[in-house]
N, C-alpha and C positions, 0 to 999 in steps of 0.2 A: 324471793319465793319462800314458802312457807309449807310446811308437810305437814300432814295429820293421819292417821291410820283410824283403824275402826274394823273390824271384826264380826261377820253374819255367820250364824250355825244353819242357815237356810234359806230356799230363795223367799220362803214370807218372809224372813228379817229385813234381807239385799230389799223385798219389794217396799218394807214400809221405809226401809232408810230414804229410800227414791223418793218414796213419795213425801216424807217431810222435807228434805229438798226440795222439791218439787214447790211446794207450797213460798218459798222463798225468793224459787226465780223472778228474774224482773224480763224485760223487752230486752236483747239485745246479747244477754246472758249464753257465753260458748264453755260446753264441757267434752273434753276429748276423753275419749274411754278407751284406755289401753288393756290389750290380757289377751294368751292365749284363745285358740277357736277351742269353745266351752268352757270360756273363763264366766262367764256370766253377763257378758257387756249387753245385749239383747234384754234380757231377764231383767233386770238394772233399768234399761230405757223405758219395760213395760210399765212397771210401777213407776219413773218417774213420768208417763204420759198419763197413767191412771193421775195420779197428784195435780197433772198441770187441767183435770177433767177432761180427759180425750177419751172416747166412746168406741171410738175403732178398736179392731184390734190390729196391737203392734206387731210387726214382725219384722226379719233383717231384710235392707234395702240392699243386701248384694251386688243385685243383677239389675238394680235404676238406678243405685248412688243415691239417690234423695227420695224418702219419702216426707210429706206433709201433712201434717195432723190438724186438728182445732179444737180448741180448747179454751181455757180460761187465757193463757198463751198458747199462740199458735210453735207448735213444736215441728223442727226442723229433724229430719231422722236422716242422718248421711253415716252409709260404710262404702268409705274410699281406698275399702285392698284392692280393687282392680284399675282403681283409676294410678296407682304405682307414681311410676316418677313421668307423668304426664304434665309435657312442657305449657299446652296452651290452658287460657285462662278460664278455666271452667265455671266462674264466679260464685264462687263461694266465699267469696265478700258481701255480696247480695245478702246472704243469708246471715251473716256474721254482722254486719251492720243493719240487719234487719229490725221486725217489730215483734217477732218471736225470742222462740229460745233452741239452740242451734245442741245437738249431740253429735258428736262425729265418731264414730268407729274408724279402729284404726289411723287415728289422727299424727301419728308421727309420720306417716306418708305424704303428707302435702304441709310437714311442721311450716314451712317458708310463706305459704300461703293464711295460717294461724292468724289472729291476732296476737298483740302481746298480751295483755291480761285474759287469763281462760282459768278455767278451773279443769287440770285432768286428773282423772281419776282413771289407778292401775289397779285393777284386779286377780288376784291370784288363786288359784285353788288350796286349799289345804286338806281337802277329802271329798268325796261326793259330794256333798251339801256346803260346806265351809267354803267362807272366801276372805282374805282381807283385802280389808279397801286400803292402798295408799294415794291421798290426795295432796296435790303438788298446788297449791294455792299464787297465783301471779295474779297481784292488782292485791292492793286493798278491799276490792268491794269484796271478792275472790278470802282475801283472811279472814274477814268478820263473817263469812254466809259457813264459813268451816267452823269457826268456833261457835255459832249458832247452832249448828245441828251434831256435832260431834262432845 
């Protein structure tokens, strides 16, 4: 695993960073987005669904677990705080070995269920508008998409 950091004065920064990511993902491509409620993880997924050309607008999947987008990739939008330490298999394999690109809020809650290579990015606040990004790089394909846009 490999780290990289990275630093926004604002959510337009957060948004283009997304979306030059965005522009990189491939099919199959999992980012778990860690951070405080109003760390910016939402914000972050907007622009990277603007990036992937998704027309909707995004918001947090809460209260369905999975939203779906379409787009240039079909983007996978999961926040699984409520799904906790839920034993049965709610397949999110499906998605993760899918033909999109998968974001999971709150991904440290189902880590077991993860692939091994993902790309997560933790988000922190440093003031109203600031955030740094720490990205945890697993998999090769995962180092080189981080030294590509960082």
């Amino acid at each position: 695993m490999q780290h990289f950091e990275w630093t926004s004065q604002n959510e337009e920064e957060t948004a283009h960073f997304a979306q030059k990511l965005a522009k990189r993902l491939c099919s199959g491509d999992v980012l778990a987005l860690e951070g405080d409620l109003g760390a910016g993880k939402t914000a972050f997924t907007k622009g990277l669904a603007k990036g992937l050309g998704v027309t909707r607008t995004v918001n947090s999947p809460t209260f369905t677990i999975i939203k779906e987008y379409s787009g240039r990739l079909p983007l996978y939008h999961m926040d699984v705080y409520r799904v906790g330490e839920a034993e049965e298999d709610l397949g999110f394999d499906e998605y993760f070995d899918g033909d999109g690109v998968t974001v999971v809020e709150w991904a440290h809650l189902i880590k077991d269920q993860l692939p091994e290579d993902l790309l997560t990015i933790n988000i922190y606040r440093l003031g109203d508008t600031s955030r740094r990004f720490v990205l945890e790089a697993r998999g090769e394909r995962y180092v080189m998409l981080c030294k590509e846009i960082i």
